[in-house]
Each structure stands twice: as C-alpha cells, then as structure tokens.
C-alpha angles and dihedrals in degrees: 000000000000117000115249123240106255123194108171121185106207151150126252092232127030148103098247104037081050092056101047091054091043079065098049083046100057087046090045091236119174105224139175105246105208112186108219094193103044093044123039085194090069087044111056084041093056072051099054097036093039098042080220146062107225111111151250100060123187129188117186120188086336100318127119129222108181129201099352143140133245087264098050082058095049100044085049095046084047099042081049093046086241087134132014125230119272136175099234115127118228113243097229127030103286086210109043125116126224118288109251085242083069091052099043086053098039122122091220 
C-alpha cells in the first residue's frame, strides 16, 4: 500500500492537533506538520485551501478535510482504504478540544 501525501495544519498545542497527530502516529503516517501560530504563512494558506479558518486542516493526496479531530481523519482514511484498521492504542484522546489554559495563552 503506498503511503498517502499528508500536509496537516495544525497548532502546537492543542486537543485536537494533538489528536490528529496522535492518529498519524498509531498508522505510522509521515506528515508535514505546518504551525499555523508560529507562522502566518501557514496560516493564510490552511485559509485559502480550506475556504475557512477553523483548525486543524488536513489534506491528504490533494484532498482536503477541514476542521476536523483525530477521529474524523481516521474514520475517512479508513472509509478510502488509505489505512487499514490496528489495535494500537493513541497515545492522547484523538477527540478532545483545546484547555482553556491553551486558549487564554494563544497568540491568535
């Protein structure tokens, strides 16, 4: 099975980001990891390819998944046959939003 070409907009911290890496992690998927706070670039590019500015972002071979968790990705690379079911367990919760603590020291 090749292995699909991941670009994930995400935040350094935060519930959901985490999940979604926590995914890629358990199927042992190579991804681009773009920081959308630390770089406006990233940002503004999650924006134009997304039509929205809600995050995470995932675009896997060319198609987009917008706003979405760790589970959201799973149950679509599973529902495309990008990835194949396992028993590993993630290692954070794949469907959990930022602390409060994340949003009160966030840049945006």
């Amino acid at each position: 099975m090749n292995k699909p070409k991941i670009i994930a907009y995400l935040k350094p911290t935060c519930g959901w980001s985490n999940g979604v890496r926590a995914i890629f992690k358990k199927y042992d998927l190579a991804y681009e990891d773009r920081d959308i706070i630390n770089d406006p670039a990233q940002r503004q590019e999650m924006v134009e390819k997304s039509g929205q500015m809600l995050s995470p972002c995932v675009v896997i071979d060319g198609h987009m998944l917008a706003d979405v968790s760790g589970d959201e990705v799973e149950a679509w690379m599973l529902a495309k046959n990008i990835v194949q079911p396992n028993d590993r367990m993630p290692d954070v919760p794949t469907n959990e939003s930022c602390s409060r603590h994340t949003h009160l020291y966030a840049k945006i």
